[in-house]
N, C-alpha and C positions, 0 to 999 in steps of 0.2 A: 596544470590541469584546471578544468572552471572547476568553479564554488557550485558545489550542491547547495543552492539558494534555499532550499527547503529545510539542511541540517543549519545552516546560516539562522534563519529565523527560529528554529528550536533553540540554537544557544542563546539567542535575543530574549529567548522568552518568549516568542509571538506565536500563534496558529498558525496552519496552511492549513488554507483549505482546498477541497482537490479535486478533480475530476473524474471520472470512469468509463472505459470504453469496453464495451461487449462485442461490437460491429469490429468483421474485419475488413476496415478498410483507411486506406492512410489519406482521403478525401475528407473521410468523419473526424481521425485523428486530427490533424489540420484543424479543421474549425473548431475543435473544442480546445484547441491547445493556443488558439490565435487571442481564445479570450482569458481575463487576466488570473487565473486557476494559480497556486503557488505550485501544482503537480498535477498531471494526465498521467493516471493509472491503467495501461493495457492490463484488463482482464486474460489471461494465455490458461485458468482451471474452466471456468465456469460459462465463459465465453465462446466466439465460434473463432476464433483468435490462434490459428494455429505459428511456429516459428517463423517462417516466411512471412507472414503477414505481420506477424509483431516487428519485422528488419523493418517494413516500410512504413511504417506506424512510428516506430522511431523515430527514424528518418523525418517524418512531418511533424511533427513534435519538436527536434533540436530545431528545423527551417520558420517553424512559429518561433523560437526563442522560451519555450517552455520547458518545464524541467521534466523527465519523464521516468516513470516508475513504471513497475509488472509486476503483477499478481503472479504466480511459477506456480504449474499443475499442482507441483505435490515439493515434500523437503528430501529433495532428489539430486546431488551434488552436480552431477553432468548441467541437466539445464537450467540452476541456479548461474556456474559459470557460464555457461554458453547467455545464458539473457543479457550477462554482465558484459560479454565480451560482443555484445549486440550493441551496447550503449545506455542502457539503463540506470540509471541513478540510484535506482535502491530497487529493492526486491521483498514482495509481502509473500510468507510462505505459512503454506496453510498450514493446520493440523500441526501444530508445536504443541504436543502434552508431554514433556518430560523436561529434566535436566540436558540429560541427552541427544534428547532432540534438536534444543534451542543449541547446546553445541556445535551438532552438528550442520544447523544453517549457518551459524556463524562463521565455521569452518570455512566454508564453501566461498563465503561472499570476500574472504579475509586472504593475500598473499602470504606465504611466510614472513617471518615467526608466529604471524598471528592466526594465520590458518593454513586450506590446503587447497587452495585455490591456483590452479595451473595456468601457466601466462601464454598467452595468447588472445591480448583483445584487440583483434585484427581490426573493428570498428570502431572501439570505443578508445585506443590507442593515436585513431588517427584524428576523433572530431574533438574526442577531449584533451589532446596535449602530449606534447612529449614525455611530460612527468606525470603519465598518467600510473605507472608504477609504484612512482614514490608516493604519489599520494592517493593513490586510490582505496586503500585501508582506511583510511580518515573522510573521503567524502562520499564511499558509496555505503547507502546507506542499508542496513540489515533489521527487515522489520519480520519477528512471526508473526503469526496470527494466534490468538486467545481467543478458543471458540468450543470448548467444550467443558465438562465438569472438571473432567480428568486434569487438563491444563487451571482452572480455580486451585484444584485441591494444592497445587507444587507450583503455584504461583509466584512466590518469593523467592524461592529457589532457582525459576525460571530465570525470575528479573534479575536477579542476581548474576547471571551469566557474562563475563565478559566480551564486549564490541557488540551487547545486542543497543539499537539508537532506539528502537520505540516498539511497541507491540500492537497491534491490530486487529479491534476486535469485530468478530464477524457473527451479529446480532440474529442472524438467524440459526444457525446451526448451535451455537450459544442456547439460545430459546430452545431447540429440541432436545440437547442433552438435559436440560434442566427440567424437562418434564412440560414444555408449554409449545404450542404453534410456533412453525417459523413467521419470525415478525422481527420489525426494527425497532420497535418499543413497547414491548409487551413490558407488564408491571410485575409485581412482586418476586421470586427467585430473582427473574430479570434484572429489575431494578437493581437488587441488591447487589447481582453481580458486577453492573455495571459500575455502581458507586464506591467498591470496593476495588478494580483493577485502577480503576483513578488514582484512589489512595495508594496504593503497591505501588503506581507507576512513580508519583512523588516521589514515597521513600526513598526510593531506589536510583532516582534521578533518570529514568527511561519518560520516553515522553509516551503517553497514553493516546494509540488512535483509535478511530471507527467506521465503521459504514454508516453512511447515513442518509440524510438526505439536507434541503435547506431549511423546511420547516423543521430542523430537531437540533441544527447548530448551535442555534443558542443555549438549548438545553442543556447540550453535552460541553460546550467550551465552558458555560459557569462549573461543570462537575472535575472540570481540571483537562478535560481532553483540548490534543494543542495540534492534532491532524484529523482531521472531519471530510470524511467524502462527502460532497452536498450535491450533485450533481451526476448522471448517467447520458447516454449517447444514447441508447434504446430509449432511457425513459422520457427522455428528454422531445424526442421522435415522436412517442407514442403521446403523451399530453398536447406536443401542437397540432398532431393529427384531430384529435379529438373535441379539441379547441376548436378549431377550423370549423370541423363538420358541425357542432352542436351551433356555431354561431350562425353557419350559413341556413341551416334548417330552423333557425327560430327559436331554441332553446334546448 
């Protein structure tokens, strides 16, 4: 099976940082995946990103030689495996506030003994390798998402969980259970919370990610996070549109 380059770099020690796509289309995937991203995250909750479209989105992602991850509507056993069995590299699943929760993705993304994940990775069998059974427990990668109080409060206990690689935190939904605007760096609860999932993540040996952008990388890689989204395909869209016009008009 190939190396999930991106759990590769976790045990190094190193960051990845990573991409996002909202856009369904495997033209957009393609060029965001062509540049040198350590992972191109198909958005498939929040996105217009339906299954069909994430197969060809894939698909241009493995043909750039990039590593490719999904966001998964919800922590829904069915199409955690079917993503998996699409080709995806790891899997960010929203909404993990409990013990049981985080079990439960873990389950999902895990073969037996280690979960309950049902074989059949009719694509991902064939681009990743014959032994993509034997090893796929060990390089696909299983990330929740931390983004509510509920998840802070049973935090340790989350991390605690075993086969979860890293956790994912989703700075806006974050920000409104904590009582403030959805934003990617709002201060205080914010802050706190943030400075503290880092710490948990340490202890624990889980690697701490986030949504971000590239003005906040630096921020959050000194605070210990070591997967930093820094880039979007909408946003990314929308700033050189804006760019364009403001310059052609004069300011």
């Amino acid at each position: 099976m190939r190396e999930n380059r991106v759990k590769a770099r976790w045990r190094a020690g190193e960051t990845a940082l990573g991409a996002w796509l909202s856009l369904p289309s495997s033209l957009s995937a393609e060029i965001m995946a062509r540049e040198a991203f350590d992972y191109v995250c198909i958005d498939m909750q929040h996105g217009g990103v339906d299954t069909q479209a994430a197969l060809t989105m894939l698909q241009a992602i493995d043909a750039a030689g990039n590593t490719p991850f999904a966001r998964v509507p919800w922590n829904e056993p069915g199409v955690i495996m079917k993503t998996l069995d699409a080709g995806a590299m790891g899997v960010i699943i929203p909404m993990v506030n409990s013990v049981a929760e985080a079990e439960a993705a873990v389950a999902a993304c895990r073969y037996h003994p280690a979960g309950v994940r049902s074989f059949g990775p009719l694509r991902a069998g064939m681009v990743h390798g014959p032994d993509y059974f034997a090893r796929a427990n060990d390089e696909v990668a299983c990330i929740p998402m931390i983004e509510t109080e509920r998840a802070l409060d049973s935090l340790d206990d989350i991390l605690a969980v075993p086969g979860i690689d890293a956790v994912y935190v989703g700075p806006a939904d974050l920000s409104i259970t904590l009582g403030l605007p959805p934003g990617m760096d709002n201060g205080g609860r914010f802050e706190e919370a943030r400075q503290a999932i880092a710490a948990a993540c340490e202890r624990h040996g889980v690697v701490a990610g986030i949504h971000a952008s590239a003005a906040l990388a630096e921020k959050h890689m000194a605070a210990g996070y070591r997967m930093v989204t820094i880039s979007t395909d909408q946003g990314g869209m929308r700033a050189a549109a804006r760019a364009d016009l403001e310059r052609a008009r004069g300011g």
